[in-house]
C-alpha positions, 0 to 999 in steps of 0.5 A: 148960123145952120143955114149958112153952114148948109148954103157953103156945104151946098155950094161946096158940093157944086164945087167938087163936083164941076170940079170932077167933070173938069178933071174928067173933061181935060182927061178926055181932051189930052187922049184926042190926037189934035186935043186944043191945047189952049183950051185945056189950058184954060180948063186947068186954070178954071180947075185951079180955081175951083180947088183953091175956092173949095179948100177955102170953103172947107176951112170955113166949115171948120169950126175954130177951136181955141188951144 
Protein backbone atom coordinates (compact mmCIF):
# COMPACT_ATOMS: atom_id res chain seq x y z
CA UNK A 1 0.00 0.00 0.00
CA UNK A 2 3.07 2.42 0.81
CA UNK A 3 4.30 1.76 -2.56
CA UNK A 4 1.50 2.76 -4.29
CA UNK A 5 0.88 5.47 -2.14
CA UNK A 6 4.67 6.67 -3.15
CA UNK A 7 4.26 5.82 -7.25
CA UNK A 8 0.63 8.43 -7.21
CA UNK A 9 2.86 10.96 -5.16
CA UNK A 10 5.52 10.54 -7.66
CA UNK A 11 3.42 10.93 -10.67
CA UNK A 12 1.46 13.59 -8.95
CA UNK A 13 4.85 15.59 -8.91
CA UNK A 14 5.51 14.89 -12.49
CA UNK A 15 2.13 16.37 -13.03
CA UNK A 16 2.38 19.59 -11.28
CA UNK A 17 5.40 20.24 -12.60
CA UNK A 18 4.67 19.44 -16.74
CA UNK A 19 1.79 21.47 -15.61
CA UNK A 20 3.85 24.83 -14.40
CA UNK A 21 5.81 24.61 -17.70
CA UNK A 22 2.61 24.43 -19.61
CA UNK A 23 1.53 27.37 -17.84
CA UNK A 24 4.75 29.01 -18.28
CA UNK A 25 4.79 27.96 -21.82
CA UNK A 26 1.59 29.55 -23.00
CA UNK A 27 2.47 32.60 -20.96
CA UNK A 28 5.48 33.04 -23.27
CA UNK A 29 3.43 32.31 -26.49
CA UNK A 30 0.45 34.86 -25.48
CA UNK A 31 3.46 37.95 -25.11
CA UNK A 32 4.64 36.91 -28.86
CA UNK A 33 3.09 39.30 -31.34
CA UNK A 34 2.07 36.29 -33.99
CA UNK A 35 1.71 33.83 -31.00
CA UNK A 36 -0.05 30.62 -32.87
CA UNK A 37 -3.38 30.70 -31.53
CA UNK A 38 -4.14 27.05 -32.45
CA UNK A 39 -1.55 26.09 -30.30
CA UNK A 40 -2.20 27.61 -27.31
CA UNK A 41 -5.44 26.38 -27.53
CA UNK A 42 -4.25 23.09 -27.31
CA UNK A 43 -1.78 23.72 -24.71
CA UNK A 44 -4.95 24.92 -22.71
CA UNK A 45 -6.75 21.85 -23.25
CA UNK A 46 -3.70 19.52 -22.31
CA UNK A 47 -3.18 21.79 -19.07
CA UNK A 48 -7.06 21.37 -18.46
CA UNK A 49 -6.11 18.01 -18.27
CA UNK A 50 -3.56 17.76 -16.50
CA UNK A 51 -5.38 20.01 -13.58
CA UNK A 52 -8.43 17.54 -13.62
CA UNK A 53 -6.03 14.32 -13.64
CA UNK A 54 -3.93 16.09 -10.57
CA UNK A 55 -7.04 16.91 -8.58
CA UNK A 56 -7.99 13.35 -8.88
CA UNK A 57 -4.58 12.02 -7.91
CA UNK A 58 -5.08 14.06 -4.75
CA UNK A 59 -8.05 12.93 -3.69
CA UNK A 60 -6.87 9.51 -3.89
CA UNK A 61 -4.14 10.58 -1.38
CA UNK A 62 -6.66 11.26 0.81
CA UNK A 63 -7.42 8.67 3.14
CA UNK A 64 -11.31 8.28 3.46
CA UNK A 65 -12.54 8.76 6.94
CA UNK A 66 -15.56 7.42 7.94
CA UNK A 67 -18.15 10.56 9.87
Amino acid sequence: MMAYREDLQQTLHKLIAEHRQLDQTISSLRETPCGDQFLITRLKKRKLLLKDTIERLNSQLIPDLNA
